[in-house]
N, C-alpha and C positions, 0 to 999 in steps of 0.2 A: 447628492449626486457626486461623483467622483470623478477628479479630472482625466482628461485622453492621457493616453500610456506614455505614462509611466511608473508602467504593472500597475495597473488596477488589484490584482488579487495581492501585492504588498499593500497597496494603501489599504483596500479594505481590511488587512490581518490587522494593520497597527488601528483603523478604528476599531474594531470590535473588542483588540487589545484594551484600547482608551475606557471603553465603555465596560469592561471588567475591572478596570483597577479604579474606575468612578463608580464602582457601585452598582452601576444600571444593571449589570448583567451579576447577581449575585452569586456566591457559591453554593453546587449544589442545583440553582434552578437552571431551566431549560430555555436556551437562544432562540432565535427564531427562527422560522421553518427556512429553508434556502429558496424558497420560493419567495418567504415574506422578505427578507433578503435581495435579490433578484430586483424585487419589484421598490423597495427602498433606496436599494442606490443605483437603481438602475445599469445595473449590471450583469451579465450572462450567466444562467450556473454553472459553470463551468468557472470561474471567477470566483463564485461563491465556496464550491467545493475544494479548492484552491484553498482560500482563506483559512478555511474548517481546517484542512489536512494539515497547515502550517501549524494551526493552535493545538491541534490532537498533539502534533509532533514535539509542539514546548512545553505539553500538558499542562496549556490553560484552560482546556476543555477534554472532555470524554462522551464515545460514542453510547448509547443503548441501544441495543437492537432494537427494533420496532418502535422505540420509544423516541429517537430524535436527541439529539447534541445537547449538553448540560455542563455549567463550567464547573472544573473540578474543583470538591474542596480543596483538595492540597495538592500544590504544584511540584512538579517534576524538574529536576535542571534542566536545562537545555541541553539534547545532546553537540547536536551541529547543524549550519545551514548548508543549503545545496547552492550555487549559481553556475547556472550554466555556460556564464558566460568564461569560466575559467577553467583551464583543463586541469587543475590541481583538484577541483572542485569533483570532478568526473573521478578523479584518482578515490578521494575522500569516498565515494559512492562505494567503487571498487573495493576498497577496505572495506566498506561494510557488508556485501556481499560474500566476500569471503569468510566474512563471521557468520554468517546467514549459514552459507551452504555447513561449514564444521558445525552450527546449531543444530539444522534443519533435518540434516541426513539421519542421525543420530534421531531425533524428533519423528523422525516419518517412520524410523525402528519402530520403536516401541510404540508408536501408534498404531503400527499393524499387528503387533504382539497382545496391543491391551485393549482397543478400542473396541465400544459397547455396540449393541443395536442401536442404540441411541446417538451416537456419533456418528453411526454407517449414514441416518439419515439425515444429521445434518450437514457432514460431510457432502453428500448426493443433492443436497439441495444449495448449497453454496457453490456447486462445480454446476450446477442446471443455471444457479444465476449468473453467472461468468459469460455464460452461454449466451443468455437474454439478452443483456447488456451490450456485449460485440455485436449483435445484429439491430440494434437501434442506433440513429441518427445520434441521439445525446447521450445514448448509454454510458454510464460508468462503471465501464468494465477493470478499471482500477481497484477501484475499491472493493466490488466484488470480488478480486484474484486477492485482497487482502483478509478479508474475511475467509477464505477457502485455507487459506495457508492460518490463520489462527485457529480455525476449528481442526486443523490436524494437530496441533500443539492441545487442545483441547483434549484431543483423543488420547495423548499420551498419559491423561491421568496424574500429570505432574502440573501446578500450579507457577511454577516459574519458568517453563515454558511460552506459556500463555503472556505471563505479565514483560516474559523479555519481548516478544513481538510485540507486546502493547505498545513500551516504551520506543523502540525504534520506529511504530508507527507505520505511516503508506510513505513513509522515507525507503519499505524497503522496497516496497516497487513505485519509483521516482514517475510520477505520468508526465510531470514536462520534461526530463530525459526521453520518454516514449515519442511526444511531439516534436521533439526537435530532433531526432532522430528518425525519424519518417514523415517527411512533412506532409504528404495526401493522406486523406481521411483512407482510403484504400490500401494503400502503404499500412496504415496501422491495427485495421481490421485485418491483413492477411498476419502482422506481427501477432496480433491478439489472437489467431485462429490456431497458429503454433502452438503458443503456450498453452492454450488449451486442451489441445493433442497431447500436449506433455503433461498437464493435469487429469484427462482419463489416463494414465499412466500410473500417474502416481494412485491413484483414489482407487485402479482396479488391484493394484496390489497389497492397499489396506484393506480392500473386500474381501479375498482371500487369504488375510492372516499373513502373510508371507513378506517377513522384514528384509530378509538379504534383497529379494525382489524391490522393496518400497526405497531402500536407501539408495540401491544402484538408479532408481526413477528421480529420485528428489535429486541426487548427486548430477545426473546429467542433465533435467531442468537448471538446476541453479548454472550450472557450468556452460551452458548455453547463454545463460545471461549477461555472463561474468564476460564472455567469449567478444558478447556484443557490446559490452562496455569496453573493453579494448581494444575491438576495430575502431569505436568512437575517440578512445586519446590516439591513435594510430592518425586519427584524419586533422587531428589539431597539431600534428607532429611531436609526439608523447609518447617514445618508446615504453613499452610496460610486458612482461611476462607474468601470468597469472597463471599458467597453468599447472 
């Protein structure tokens, strides 16, 4: 069991840390469910998914779809950490954002120039779980808008596309920036209902082939985010122009 906060979801990173560089958790084999988790240290999934997304992001572990979290064999550097509690820290975001959108735009091109039947539908089904997600009490609608945005890199038929989102991870859409930034559960459902407006955007004009369409969709998604990370160093009193 894990003591009152002081972040729970850091301590649980560095145990789980502990228990991959002990051995317990080998390379290669699969963690335990977030549920078993949860119930082990008595902590919320929310907490748990926390923990995960930090290890995804140091690549001491990797996700499979359907398959559940497995620590990687080979580890990734570190790129950088987040805290919220420093508006340098918020800046740091911001830079990576901006790499996002010159990645992404470009990315959402060719993904509506190349992308298969086969993509269309996983595409459609990663923007339907987005959906799910925001309308549940525990939904993680996070990680879903993370998956929607890898299967368009997916689409582009390019391989390091893909593995650059890997590497930055659900760093690039920050969920405790999302909570501290809207603190009511309702605050962040209508934030989540936006973006999602701006995902059938983006996904209807990969459906119709149509990249100047798809780039101008991703370009004013990301640039809305970008927009909303700079009202936030604005309120810590953080001049910044990003536009």
């Amino acid at each position: 069991m894990l003591k009152k906060r002081e972040s729970l979801s850091v301590q649980l990173t560095r145990e789980l840390i502990a228990k991959i560089e002990d051995g317990e958790y080998r390379p290669g084999e699969k963690i335990p469910t977030e549920q078993a988790l949860s119930d082990s240290y008595q902590v919320s999934r929310t907490v748990v998914r926390e923990a995960v997304a930090a290890l995804r992001s140091d690549g001491q572990v990797i996700s499979r779809q359907g398959a559940g979290v497995y620590v990687a064999d080979v580890k990734r550097p570190k790129s950088f950490e987040i805290n919220l509690s420093e508006a340098e820290k918020l800046q740091e975001v911001l830079s990576v954002l901006e790499l996002r959108r010159g990645v992404e735009v470009e990315a959402v091109g060719l993904a509506a120039s190349r992308r298969t039947d086969e993509d269309l539908v996983r595409l459609e089904a990663c923007y339907a779980k987005v959906g799910e997600e925001i309308v549940k009490d525990d939904g993680d609608y996070v990680d879903a808008d993370f998956h929607f945005h890898r299967a368009i890199a997916k689409a582009t038929q390019n391989p390091y596309y893909i593995e650059f989102l890997s590497f930055l991870g659900p760093f690039i859409i920050p969920h405790l920036w999302i909570r501290h930034r809207f603190a009511s559960a309702a605050q962040r459902e209508k934030y989540a209902k936006k973006i999602q407006a701006e995902h059938w955007k983006i996904l209807t004009t990969i459906q119709d082939q149509d990249p100047a369409a798809a780039r101008s969709a991703m370009r004013r998604h990301v640039s809305n985010s970008i927009k909303e990370y700079s009202d936030s160093l604005s309120e810590l009193g953080t001049a910044v122009n990003r536009d």
